[in-house]
Residue, then its C-alpha position, 0 to 999 in steps of 0.5 A: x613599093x618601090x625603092x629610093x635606091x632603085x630611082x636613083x638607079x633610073x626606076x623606069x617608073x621615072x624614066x620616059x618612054x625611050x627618051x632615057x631622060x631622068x624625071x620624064x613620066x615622074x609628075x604623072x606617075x604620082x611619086x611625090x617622094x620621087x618629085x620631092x627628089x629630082x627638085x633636090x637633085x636639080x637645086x643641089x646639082x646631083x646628077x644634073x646641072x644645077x638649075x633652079x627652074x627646074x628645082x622650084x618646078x619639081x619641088x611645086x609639082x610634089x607640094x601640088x601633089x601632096x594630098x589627105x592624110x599625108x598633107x600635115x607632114x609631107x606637105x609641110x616638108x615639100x612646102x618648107x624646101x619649097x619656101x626655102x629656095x624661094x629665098x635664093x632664087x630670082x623671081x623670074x626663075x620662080x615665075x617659071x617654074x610655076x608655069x612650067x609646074x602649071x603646064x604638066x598637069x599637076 
């Protein structure tokens, strides 16, 4: 199992294919954590520019992601992080992050 230290450190789990971008290969590679992290990340502005379509992106993909037994805790945390940043955000930037979740397959 991999680390929250090592992601942070650029995890090539995380990291596309020779495009050396953070998050590229995340929302396939079924890291919920990881995509939890990066909506974190691009709400907070830890690493990245602040930008809350991408936030309200990652933060949908690991809610979308969240599955079995796990859903009752890690779907309420994702879910409530979720919600929360839908109170600070236009409704534009949630229309699409919702596309942009809806286009990577999750």
């Amino acid at each position: 199992m991999r680390s929250k230290a090592s992601f942070r450190a650029g995890d090539s789990t995380c990291i596309g294919p020779g495009s050396g971008s953070l998050g590229q290969s995340c929302r396939f590679s079924g890291l919920r954590w990881a995509q939890y992290r990066l909506g974190d990340y691009y709400d907070h502005g830890v690493g990245v520019a602040k930008d809350p379509v991408a936030a309200y992106m990652w933060l949908e993909i690991a809610v979308r992601t969240v599955s079995g037994d796990r859903l009752p805790t890690m779907g309420a945390l994702y879910k409530g992080y979720r919600d929360a940043l839908i109170e600070r955000i236009t409704t534009e930037n949630i229309a699409e992050g919702k596309r942009r979740a809806a286009d990577s397959g999750r």
